[in-house]
C-alpha positions as CSV (number, residue, x, y, z in Angstrom):
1,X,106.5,63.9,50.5
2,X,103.9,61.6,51.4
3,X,101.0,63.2,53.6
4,X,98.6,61.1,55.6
5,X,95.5,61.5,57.5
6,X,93.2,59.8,59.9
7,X,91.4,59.2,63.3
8,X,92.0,57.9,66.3
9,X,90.0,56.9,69.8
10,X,91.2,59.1,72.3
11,X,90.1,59.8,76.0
12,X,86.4,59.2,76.6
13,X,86.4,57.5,73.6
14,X,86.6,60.5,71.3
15,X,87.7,60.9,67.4
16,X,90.9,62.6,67.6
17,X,92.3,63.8,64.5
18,X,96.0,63.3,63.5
19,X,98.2,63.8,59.9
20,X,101.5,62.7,59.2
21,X,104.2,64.0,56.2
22,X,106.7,61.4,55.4
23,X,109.8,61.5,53.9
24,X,110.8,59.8,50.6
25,X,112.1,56.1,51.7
26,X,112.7,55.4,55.4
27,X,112.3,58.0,58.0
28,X,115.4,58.2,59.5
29,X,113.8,59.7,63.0
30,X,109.9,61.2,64.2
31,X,109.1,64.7,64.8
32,X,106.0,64.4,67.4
33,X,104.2,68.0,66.6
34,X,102.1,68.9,69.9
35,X,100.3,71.9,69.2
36,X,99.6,75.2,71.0
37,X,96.2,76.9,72.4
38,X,93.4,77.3,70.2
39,X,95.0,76.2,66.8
40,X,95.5,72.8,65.1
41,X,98.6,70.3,63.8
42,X,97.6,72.2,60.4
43,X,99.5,75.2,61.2
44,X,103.1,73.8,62.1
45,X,103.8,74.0,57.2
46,X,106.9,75.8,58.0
47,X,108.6,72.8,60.3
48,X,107.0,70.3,57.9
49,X,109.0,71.9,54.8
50,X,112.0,72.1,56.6
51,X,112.5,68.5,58.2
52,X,110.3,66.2,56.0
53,X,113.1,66.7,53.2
54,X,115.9,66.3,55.5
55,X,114.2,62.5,56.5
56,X,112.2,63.4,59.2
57,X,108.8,61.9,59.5
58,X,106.5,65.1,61.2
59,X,103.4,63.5,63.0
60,X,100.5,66.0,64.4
61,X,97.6,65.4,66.3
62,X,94.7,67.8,66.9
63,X,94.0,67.8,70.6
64,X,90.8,67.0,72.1
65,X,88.1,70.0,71.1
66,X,90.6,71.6,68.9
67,X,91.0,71.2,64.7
68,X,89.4,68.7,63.5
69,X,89.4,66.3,66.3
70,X,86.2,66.0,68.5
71,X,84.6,67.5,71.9
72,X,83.2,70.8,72.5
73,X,85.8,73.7,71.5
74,X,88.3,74.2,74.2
75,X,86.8,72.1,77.0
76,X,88.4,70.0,79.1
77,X,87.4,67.1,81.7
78,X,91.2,67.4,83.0
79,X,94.9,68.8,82.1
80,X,95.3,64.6,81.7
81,X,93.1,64.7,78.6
82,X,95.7,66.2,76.7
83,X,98.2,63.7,78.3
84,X,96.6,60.5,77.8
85,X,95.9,60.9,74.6
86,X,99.2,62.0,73.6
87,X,100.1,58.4,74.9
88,X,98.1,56.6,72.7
89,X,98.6,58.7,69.7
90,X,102.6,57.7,70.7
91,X,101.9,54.1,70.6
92,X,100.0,54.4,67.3
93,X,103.2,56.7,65.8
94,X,105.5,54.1,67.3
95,X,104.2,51.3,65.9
96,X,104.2,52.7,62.3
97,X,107.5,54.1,62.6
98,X,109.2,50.5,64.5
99,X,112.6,51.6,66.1
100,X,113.1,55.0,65.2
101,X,114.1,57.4,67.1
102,X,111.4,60.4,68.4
103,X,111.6,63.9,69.4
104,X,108.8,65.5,71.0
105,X,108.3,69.1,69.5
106,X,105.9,71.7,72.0
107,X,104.6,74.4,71.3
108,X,103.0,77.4,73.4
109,X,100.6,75.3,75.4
110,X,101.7,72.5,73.6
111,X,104.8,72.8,75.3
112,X,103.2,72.6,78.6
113,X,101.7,69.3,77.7
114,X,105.2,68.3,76.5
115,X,106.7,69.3,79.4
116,X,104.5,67.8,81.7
117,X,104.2,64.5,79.3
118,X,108.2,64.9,79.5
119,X,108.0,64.4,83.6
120,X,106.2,60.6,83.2
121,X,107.6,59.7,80.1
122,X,110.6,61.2,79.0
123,X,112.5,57.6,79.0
124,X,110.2,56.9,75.5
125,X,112.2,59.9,73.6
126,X,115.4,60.8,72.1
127,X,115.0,64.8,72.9
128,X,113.0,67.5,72.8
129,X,112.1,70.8,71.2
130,X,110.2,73.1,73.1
131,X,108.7,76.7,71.5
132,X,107.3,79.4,73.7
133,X,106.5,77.3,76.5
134,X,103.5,78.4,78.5
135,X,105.0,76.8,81.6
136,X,105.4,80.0,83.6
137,X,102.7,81.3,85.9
138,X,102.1,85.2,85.5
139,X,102.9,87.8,88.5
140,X,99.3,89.0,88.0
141,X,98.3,85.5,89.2
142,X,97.9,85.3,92.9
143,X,96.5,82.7,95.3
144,X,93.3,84.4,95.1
145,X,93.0,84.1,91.4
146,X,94.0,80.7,91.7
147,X,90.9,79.7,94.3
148,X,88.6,81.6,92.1
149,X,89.9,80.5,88.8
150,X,89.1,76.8,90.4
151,X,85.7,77.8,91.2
152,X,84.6,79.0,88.7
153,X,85.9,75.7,87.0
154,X,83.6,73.6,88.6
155,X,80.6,76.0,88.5
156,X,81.0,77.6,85.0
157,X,83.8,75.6,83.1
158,X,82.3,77.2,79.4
159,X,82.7,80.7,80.6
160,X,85.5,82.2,78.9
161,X,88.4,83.9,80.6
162,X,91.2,84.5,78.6
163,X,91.3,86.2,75.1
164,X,94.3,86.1,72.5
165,X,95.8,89.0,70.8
166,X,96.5,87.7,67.5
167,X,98.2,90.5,66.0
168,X,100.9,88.9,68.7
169,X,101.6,85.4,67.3
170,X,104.1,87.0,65.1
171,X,105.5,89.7,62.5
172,X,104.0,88.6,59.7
173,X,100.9,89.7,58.3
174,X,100.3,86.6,55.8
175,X,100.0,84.5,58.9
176,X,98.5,86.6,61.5
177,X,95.8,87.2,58.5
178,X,95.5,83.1,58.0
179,X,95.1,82.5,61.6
180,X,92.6,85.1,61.8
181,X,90.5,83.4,59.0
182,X,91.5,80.4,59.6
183,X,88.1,78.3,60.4
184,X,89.8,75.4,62.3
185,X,91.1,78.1,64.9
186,X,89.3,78.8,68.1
187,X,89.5,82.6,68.5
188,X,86.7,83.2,71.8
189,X,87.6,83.9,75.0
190,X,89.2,80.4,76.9
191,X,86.9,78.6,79.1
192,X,87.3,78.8,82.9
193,X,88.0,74.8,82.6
194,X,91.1,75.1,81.0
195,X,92.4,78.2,82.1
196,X,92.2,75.9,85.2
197,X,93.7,73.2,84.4
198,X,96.5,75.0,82.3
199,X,97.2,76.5,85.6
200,X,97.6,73.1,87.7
201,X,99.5,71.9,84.9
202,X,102.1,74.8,85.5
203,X,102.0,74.4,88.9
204,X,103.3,70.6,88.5
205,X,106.0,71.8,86.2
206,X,106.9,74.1,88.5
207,X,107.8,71.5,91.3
208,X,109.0,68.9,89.5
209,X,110.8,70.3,86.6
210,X,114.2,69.0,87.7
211,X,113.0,65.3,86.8
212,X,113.7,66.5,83.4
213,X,117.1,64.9,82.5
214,X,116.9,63.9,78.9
215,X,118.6,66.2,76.3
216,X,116.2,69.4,74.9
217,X,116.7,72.5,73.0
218,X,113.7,75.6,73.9
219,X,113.2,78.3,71.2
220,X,111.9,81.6,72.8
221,X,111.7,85.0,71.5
222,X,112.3,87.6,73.6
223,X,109.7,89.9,72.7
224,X,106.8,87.1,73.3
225,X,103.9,88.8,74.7
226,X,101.6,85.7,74.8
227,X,103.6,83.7,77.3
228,X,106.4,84.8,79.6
229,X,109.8,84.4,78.2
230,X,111.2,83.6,81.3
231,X,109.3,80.5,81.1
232,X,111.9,78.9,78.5
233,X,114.8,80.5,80.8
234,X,113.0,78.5,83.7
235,X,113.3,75.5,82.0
236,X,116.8,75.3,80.8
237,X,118.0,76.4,84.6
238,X,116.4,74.2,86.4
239,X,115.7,71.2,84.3
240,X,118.9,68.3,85.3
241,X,119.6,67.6,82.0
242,X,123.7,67.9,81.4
243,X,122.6,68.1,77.2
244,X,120.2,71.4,77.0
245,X,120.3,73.9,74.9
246,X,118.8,77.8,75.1
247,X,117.7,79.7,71.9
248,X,116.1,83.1,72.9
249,X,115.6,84.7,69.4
250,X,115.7,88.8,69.6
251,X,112.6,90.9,68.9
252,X,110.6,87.5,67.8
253,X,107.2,87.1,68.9
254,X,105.5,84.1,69.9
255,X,104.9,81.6,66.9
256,X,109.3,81.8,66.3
257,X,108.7,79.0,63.1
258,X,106.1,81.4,61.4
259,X,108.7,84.8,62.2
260,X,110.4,86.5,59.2
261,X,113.2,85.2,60.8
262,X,112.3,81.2,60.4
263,X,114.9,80.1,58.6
264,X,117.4,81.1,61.2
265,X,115.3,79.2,63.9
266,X,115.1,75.9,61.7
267,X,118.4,75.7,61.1
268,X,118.9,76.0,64.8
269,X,116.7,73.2,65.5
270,X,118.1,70.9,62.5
271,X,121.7,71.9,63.9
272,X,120.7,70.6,67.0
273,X,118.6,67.8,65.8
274,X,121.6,66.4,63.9
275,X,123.5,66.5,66.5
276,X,121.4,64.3,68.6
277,X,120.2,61.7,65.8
């Protein structure tokens, strides 16, 4: 396994970090890692392991003001920033990897930005793989919340909002412990920004999820108590794709390729994967 590492000019002209793993001899398809809240393309070992052997080539990019890529720690100019970028870090990933075919892999708020990349540009992708999509607005969230959470924005985007339990991510205490001390993690409260723009970014998903046609597989465990479950059940009903596929894992947490239980999950996804090669 070959790993690789580098920088890129993203939106406003920012250094955004990516790494690659690649396969022994010709890829013979791309795994395009987007990453979850708070956390970094560093932290997605487990699916490396798995598919690099079997001849996938796993690409990750760390997204604007998270990892190692630039721009203040969780701040956002728009839900876009995540978006555009992921288009020209495609183009790059494309153009070292001519003709073969790519799956987009989300995660967690990564798979909100897949899902919503998905909406514009799901003609560019063989399938998808989405994990513990954060795609579902919570019950507690009401159209006042919604005003005040845009407010607040606009007139304090830095102030943070939102904190993560991380004794939540999953069952095991090697990598609740590693995310916990892991220095390339952003473990504060999320600014208002974000929390914002997450928010309009579920909101689109929400009314126009049906434009989703092209084949997908979601992975959700059922005892996820970072995002709502029934966000991945959402997705699977109402996307229009004939070729979809539901995984909801029992007892798992959130992070379901870091769970005791892994193996069982990869396989799923390399069952499925396989099948759609």
């Amino acid at each position: 396994m070959e790993h690789i590492e580098g920088n890129f000019k993203g939106v406003r002209d920012a250094n955004i970090y990516y790494q690659a793993w690649l396969p022994e001899g010709e890829a013979k398809a791309v795994l395009l890692v987007v990453h979850g809240l708070g956390e970094h393309s560093g932290r997605y070992k487990n699916v490396v392991d798995h598919f690099v052997p079997l001849g996938y080539a796993v690409y990750g990019l760390d997204h604007i003001g998270h990892g190692k890529s630039e721009g203040k720690r969780e701040i956002v100019a728009r839900f876009e920033d995540f978006t555009d970028t992921l288009t020209i870090f495609y183009k790059l990933v494309t153009g070292w990897q001519p003709g073969k075919p790519v799956f987009l892999l989300g995660h967690s708020m990564g798979g909100l930005i897949a899902t919503c990349y998905l909406l514009d540009h799901q003609a560019d992708f063989k399938g998808a793989v989405i994990s513990a999509p954060a795609i579902k607005i919570a019950e507690s969230i009401t159209p006042t919340t919604i005003t005040l959470s845009k407010i607040l924005s606009k007139l304090a985007p830095g102030m943070g909002m939102l904190a993560l339990d991380a004794s939540n991510i999953c069952h095991d205490p090697q990598v609740v412990s590693a995310y916990v001390n892991d220095p390339l993690v952003f473990h504060a409260k999320t600014p208002a920004r974000l929390a914002a723009e997450m928010l309009r970014g579920m909101l689109r998903v929400d009314a126009e999820v049906s434009k989703i046609s092209l084949p997908f597989i979601v992975v959700q465990g059922s005892e996820d108590k970072l995002v709502d479950p029934r966000g991945a059940q959402m997705l699977y009903d109402r996307a229009s794709s004939t070729d979809k596929t539901i995984k909801v894992y029992e007892g798992l947490y959130h992070e379901v390729f870091n769970e005791p239980e892994r193996a069982r999950v990869l396989a799923d996804v390399e069952t499925w994967l396989t099948a759609h090669g």
